[in-house]
C-alpha positions as CSV (number, residue, x, y, z in Angstrom):
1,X,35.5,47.7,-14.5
2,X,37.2,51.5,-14.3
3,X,39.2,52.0,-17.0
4,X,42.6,51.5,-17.3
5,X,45.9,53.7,-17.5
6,X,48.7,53.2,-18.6
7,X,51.3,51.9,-15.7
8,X,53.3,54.0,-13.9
9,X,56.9,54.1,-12.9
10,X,56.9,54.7,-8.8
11,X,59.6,54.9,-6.2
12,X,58.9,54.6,-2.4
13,X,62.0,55.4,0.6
14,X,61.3,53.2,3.9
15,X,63.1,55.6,6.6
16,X,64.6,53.7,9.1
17,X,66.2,54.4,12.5
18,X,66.6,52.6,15.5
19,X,64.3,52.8,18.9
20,X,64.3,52.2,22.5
21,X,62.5,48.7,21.0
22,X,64.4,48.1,18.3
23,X,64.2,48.6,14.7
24,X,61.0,51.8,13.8
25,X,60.1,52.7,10.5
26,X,58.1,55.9,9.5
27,X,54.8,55.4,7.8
28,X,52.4,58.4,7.1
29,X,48.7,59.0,6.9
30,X,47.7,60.0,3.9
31,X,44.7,62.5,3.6
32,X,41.2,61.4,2.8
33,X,40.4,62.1,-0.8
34,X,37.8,60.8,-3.2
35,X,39.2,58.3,-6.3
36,X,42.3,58.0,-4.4
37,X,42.3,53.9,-4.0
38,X,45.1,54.9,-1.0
39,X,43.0,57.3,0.4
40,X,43.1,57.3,4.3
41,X,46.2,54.5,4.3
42,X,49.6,54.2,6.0
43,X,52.2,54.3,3.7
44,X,55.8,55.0,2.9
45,X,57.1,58.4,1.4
46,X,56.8,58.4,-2.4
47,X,55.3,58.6,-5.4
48,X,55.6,58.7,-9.4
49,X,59.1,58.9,-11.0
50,X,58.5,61.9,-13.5
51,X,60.8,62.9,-16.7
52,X,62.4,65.2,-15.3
53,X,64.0,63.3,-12.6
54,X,66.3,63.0,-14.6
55,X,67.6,66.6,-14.0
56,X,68.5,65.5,-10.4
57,X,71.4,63.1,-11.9
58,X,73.9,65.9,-11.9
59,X,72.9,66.5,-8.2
60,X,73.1,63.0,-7.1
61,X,76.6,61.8,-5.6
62,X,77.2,57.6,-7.0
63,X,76.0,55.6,-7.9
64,X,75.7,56.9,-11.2
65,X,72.9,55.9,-13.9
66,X,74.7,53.1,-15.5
67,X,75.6,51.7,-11.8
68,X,72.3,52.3,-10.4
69,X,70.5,51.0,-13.8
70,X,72.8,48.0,-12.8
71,X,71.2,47.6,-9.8
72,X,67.9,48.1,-10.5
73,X,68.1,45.5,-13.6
74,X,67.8,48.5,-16.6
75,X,69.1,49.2,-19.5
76,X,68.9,53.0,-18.3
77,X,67.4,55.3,-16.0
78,X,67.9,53.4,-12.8
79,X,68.8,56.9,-10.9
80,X,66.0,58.4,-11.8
81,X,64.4,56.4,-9.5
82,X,66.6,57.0,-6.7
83,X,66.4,60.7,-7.7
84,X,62.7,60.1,-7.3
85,X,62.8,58.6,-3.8
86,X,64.6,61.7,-2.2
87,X,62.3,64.3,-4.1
88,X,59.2,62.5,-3.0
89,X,60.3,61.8,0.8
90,X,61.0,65.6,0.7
91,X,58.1,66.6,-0.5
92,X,56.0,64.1,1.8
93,X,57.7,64.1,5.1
94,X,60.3,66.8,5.1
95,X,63.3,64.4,4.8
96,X,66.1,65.2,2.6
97,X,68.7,62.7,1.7
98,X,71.5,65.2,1.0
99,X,74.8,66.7,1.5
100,X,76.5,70.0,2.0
101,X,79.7,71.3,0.2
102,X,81.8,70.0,3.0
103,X,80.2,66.6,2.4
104,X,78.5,66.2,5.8
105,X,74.5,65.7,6.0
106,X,72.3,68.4,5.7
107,X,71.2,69.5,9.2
108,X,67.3,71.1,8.2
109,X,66.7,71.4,11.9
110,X,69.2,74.7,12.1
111,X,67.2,76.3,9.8
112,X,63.9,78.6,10.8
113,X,61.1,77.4,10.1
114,X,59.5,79.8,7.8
115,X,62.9,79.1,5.9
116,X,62.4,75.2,5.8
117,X,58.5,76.0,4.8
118,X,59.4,77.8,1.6
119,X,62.4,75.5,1.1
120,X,59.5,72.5,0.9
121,X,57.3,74.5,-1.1
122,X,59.7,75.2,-3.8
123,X,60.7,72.0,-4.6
124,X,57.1,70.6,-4.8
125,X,57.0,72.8,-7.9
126,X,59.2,69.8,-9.3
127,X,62.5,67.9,-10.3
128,X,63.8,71.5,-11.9
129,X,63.0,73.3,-8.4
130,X,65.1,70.6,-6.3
131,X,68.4,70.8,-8.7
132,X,68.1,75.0,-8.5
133,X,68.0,74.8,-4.5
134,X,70.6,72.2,-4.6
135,X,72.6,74.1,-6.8
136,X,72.3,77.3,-4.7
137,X,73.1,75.8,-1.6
138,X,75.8,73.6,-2.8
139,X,74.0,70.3,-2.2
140,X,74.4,66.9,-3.4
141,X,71.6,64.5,-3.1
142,X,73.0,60.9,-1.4
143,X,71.8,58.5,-3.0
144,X,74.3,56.7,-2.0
145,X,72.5,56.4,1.3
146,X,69.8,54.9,-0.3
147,X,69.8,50.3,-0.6
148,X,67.7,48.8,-2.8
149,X,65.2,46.4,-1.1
150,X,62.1,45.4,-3.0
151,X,60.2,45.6,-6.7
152,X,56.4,45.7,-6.6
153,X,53.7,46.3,-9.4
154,X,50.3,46.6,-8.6
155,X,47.6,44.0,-9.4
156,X,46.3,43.9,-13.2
157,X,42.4,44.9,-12.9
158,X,43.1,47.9,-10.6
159,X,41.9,51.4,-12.2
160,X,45.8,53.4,-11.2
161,X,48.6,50.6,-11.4
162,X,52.2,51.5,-10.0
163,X,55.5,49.7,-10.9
164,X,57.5,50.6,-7.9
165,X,60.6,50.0,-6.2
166,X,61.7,50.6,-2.7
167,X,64.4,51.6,-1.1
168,X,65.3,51.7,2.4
169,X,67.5,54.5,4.3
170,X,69.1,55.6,8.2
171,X,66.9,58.3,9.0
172,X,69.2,61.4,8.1
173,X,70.4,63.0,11.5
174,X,69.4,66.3,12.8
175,X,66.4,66.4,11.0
176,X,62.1,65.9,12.0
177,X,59.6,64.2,9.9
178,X,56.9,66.8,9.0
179,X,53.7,66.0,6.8
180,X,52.7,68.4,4.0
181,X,49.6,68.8,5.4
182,X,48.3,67.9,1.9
183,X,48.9,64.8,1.1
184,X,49.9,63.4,4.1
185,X,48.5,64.6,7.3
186,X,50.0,62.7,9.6
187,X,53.3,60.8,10.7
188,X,54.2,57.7,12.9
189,X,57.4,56.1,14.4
190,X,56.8,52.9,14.9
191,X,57.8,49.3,15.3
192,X,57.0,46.5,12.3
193,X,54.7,44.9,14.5
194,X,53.4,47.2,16.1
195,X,52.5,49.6,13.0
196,X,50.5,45.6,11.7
197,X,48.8,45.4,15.2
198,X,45.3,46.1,14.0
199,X,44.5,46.8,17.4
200,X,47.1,50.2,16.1
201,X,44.3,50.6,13.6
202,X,46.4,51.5,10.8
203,X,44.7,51.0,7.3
204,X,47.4,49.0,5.5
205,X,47.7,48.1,1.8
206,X,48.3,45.0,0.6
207,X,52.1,45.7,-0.1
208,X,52.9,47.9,3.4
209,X,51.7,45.1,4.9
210,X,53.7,42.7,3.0
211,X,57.0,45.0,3.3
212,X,56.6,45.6,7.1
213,X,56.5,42.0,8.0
214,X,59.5,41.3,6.3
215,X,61.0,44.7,8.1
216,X,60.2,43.2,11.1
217,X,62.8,40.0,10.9
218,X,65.7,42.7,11.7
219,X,66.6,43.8,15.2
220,X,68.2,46.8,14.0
221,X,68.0,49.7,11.1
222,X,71.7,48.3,10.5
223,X,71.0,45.1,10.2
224,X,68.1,45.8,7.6
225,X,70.3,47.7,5.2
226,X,72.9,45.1,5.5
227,X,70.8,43.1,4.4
228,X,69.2,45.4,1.4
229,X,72.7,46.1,0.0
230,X,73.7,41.8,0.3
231,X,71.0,40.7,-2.3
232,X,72.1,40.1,-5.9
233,X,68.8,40.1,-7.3
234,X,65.5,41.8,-6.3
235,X,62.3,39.4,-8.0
236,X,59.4,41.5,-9.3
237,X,56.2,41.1,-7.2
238,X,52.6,41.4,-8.7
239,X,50.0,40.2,-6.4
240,X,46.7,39.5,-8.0
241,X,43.0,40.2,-7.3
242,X,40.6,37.8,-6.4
243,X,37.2,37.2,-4.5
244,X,37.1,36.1,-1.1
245,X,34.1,36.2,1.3
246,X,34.8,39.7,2.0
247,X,34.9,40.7,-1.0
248,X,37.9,41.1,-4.0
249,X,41.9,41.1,-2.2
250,X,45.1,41.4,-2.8
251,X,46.9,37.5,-3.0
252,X,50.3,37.6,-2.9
253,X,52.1,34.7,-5.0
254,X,53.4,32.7,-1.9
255,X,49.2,31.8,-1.8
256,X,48.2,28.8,-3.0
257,X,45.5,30.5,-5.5
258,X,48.2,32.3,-7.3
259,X,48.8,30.5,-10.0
260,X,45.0,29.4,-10.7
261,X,44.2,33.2,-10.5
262,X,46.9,34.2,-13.2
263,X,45.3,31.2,-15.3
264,X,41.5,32.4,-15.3
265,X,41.9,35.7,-14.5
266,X,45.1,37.4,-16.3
267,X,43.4,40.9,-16.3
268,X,42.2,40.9,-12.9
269,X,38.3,41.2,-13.9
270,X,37.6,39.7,-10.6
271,X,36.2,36.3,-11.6
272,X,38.6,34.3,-9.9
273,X,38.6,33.0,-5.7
274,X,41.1,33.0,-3.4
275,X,39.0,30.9,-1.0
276,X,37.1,27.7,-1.8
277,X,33.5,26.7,-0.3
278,X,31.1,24.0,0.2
279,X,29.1,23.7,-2.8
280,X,31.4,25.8,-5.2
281,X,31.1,25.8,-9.1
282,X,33.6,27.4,-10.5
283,X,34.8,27.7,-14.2
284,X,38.7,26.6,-14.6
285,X,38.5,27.0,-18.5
286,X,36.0,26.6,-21.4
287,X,36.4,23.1,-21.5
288,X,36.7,22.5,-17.4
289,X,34.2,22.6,-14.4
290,X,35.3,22.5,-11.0
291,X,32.7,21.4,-8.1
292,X,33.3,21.6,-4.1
293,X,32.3,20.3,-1.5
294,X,32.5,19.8,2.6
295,X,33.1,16.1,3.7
296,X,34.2,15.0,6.9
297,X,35.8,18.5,7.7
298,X,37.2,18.4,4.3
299,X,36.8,20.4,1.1
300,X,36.8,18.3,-1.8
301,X,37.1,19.0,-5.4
302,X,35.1,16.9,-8.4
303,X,35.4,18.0,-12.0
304,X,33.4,18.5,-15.4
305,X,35.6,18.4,-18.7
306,X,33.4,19.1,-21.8
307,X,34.4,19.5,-25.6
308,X,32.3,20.9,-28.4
309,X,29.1,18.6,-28.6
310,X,29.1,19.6,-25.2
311,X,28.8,16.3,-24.1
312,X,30.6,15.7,-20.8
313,X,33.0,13.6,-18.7
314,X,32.5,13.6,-14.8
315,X,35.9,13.0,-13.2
316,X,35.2,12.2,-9.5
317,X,39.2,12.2,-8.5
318,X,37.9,11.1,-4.3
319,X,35.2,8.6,-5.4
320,X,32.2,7.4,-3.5
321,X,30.3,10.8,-2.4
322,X,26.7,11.1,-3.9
323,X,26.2,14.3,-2.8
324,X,29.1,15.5,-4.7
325,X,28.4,13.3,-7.8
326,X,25.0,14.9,-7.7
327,X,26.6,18.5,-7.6
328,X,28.8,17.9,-10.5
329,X,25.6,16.0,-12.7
330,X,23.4,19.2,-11.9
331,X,26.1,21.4,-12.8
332,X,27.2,19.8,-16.4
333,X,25.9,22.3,-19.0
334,X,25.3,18.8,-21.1
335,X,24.5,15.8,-20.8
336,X,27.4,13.6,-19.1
337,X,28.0,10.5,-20.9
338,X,31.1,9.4,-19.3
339,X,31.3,9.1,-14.9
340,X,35.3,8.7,-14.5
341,X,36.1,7.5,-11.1
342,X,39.0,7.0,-8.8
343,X,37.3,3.8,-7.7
344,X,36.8,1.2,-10.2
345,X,37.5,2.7,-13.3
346,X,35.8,1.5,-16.6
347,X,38.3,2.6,-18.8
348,X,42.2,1.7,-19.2
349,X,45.2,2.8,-18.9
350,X,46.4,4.5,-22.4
351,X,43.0,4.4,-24.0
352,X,41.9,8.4,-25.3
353,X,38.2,9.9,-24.3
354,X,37.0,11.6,-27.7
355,X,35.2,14.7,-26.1
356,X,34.6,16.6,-29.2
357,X,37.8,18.9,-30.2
358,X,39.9,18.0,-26.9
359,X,41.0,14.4,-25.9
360,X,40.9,12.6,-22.4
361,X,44.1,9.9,-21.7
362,X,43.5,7.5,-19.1
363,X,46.5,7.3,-17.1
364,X,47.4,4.9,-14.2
365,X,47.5,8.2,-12.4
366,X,44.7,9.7,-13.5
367,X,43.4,11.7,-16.8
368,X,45.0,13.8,-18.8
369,X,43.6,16.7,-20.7
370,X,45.9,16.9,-23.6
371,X,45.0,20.2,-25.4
372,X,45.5,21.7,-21.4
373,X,47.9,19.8,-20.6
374,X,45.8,19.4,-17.0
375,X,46.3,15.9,-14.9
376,X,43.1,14.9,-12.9
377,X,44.2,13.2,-9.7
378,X,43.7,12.9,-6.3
379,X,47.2,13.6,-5.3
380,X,49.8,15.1,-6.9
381,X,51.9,12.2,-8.4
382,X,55.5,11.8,-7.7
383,X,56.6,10.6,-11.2
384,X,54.0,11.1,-13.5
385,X,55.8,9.0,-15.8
386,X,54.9,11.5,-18.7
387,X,57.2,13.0,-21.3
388,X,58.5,16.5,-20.0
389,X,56.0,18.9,-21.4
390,X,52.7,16.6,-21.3
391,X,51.5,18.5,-17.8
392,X,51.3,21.9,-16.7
393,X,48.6,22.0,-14.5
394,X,47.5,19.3,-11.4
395,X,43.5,19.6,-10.5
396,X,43.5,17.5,-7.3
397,X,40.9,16.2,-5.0
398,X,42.0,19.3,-2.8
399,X,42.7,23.0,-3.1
400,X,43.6,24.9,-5.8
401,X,44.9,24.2,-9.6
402,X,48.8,23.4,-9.3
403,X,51.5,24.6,-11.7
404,X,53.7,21.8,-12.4
């Protein structure tokens, strides 16, 4: 695994305007560079919030820190974020969010283009550059023009992690997008769906992809930052990282692997599957096996739950598949001295299954791993009849492990 850094505080500006089609959003290529895990992508202006962000306060018009800090759930430093959005849009597309002394957008496109050249390249020096020009022109940064519309932090496991938040913006008037040349080398208008068309051929990330599909529910730039400014609460996102056939993705936690991912995987090594597959042996925990496979169109999950003898029970949650029974037996890393199954089962209901360190409770539902507090069954039960607290965790005869 490459190794780590420390997270870092981001923040990203989705420009908005309106087309002939509807609602278009700017994305911009970003230039080919080795190490760079975005290298090549379509993305959104921005990029790290840096100390001195906080210079640009006295620039910015409201919301002040404390307001914006509000906003952005802080205890402080919430404008620096906003403050960060302008600079980096700026610096990445040649968009400033500002205003003149006589409070009226800042119209770039009047000046020369030489002018507007060195303009850029003084500010890329930094936050310090910005506040000079802004205080020499008479500018004030609008961050008031900027709404609040998402929170994202980037999977545990990857080598650069980013804990970002978005905003969105009206494209600022009498102004043209303009890569750096740099960084970005490249710059689109373009419709949500159209800009996730792969036949478009954009190389998306996990999180433009995400964004721009739920950019493209809104009809109109309007309606969008209505919509950004009406929610109280913006919820942290952290996808995870898991295998599929392809290889190791992004899974979002709408996916039903989620929550078994977080489980087995909290550091994003890349152990854990976001797919399941005929003949599958995957580890759920020290003490747990899970085996799958096909039948009748079906996947179809069996388990192994072991203690310290290493003696083990084989929970077959479907019943009646020797195949799959023969899976799990070849699987066991002991011997299996008890075969628990959905059909016909030898023990009762309340007796405890001694499995060395960790206890099995037969349940008229199914079995109860007590130190994991994981229910075996083959559905998920409607009242487990349990005392709250006894399960967190449902391994069912399909799909992934369920948080209760």
């Amino acid at each position: 695994m490459a190794p780590r850094r420390p997270i870092r505080f981001a923040a990203t500006l989705i420009v908005l305007r309106d087309g002939a089609a509807g609602l278009e959003v700017l994305m911009l290529r970003r230039a080919e560079e080795e190490g760079d895990q975005n290298s090549g992508a379509s993305v959104f202006p921005g990029g790290g919030v840096d100390p001195q962000d906080r210079l640009l306060h006295a620039c910015c018009d409201a919301p002040d820190d404390a307001a914006a800090s509000q906003r952005l759930a802080l205890p402080e430093g919430g404008l620096d974020f906003y403050a960060a959005a302008i600079r980096e849009c700026f610096e990445e597309a040649g968009l400033l969010f500002a205003s003149g002394a006589d409070g009226r957008p800042v119209a770039l496109d009047a000046l020369p283009d030489a002018e507007l050249a060195a303009l850029r390249a003084t500010t890329e020096e930094g936050a310090a550059s910005l506040r000079g020009l802004c205080a020499e022109r008479g500018w004030r940064l609008a961050a008031d023009r900027l709404a609040y519309f998402a929170h994202w932090l980037t999977p545990p496991g990857m080598p650069r992690r980013f804990d970002t938040r978005f905003f969105v913006a009206l494209a600022p008037q009498r102004q043209q997008a303009r890569p750096d040349g740099r960084e970005t080398v490249e710059h689109f208008w373009l419709r949500p769906a159209e800009a996730l068309d792969p036949a478009r051929g954009l190389r998306l990330m996990n999180v433009q992809r995400r964004v721009l599909q739920q950019l493209a529910a809104f009809d109109s730039a309007e309606a969008c930052m209505a919509h950004a400014r009406g929610l109280p609460q913006i919820p942290l996102v952290m996808p995870r990282r898991a295998l599929a056939a392809d290889g190791l993705r992004a899974v979002n936690p709408d996916e039903p692997a989620y929550a078994e991912i977080a489980r087995i995987d909290p550091e994003g090594e890349g152990h854990g599957r976001c797919e399941l597959d005929d003949g599958l042996v995957m580890s759920l925990s020290p003490r747990v096996l899970r085996a799958t496979v096909r039948r009748g169109g079906q996947l179809v999950n069996g388990y192994l739950v072991g203690g310290e003898r290493n003696e083990w029970a084989l929970i077959d949650v479907d019943g009646g598949d020797e195949r799959h029974r023969a899976l799990l037996l070849s699987s066991a890393p002991g011997p299996v001295r008890w075969v628990l199954s959905a059909h016909g089962m030898p023990t009762a209901p309340g007796e405890r299954i001694d499995l060395g360190g960790c206890r099995l409770r037969v349940l008229r539902q199914g079995w109860l791993l007590e130190e994991e507090r994981m229910l075996f069954a083959a559905e998920a039960p409607s009242a487990p009849g349990l005392a709250a607290g006894e399960v967190e965790w449902l391994a069912l005869r399909s799909g992934f492990l369920l948080r209760v």
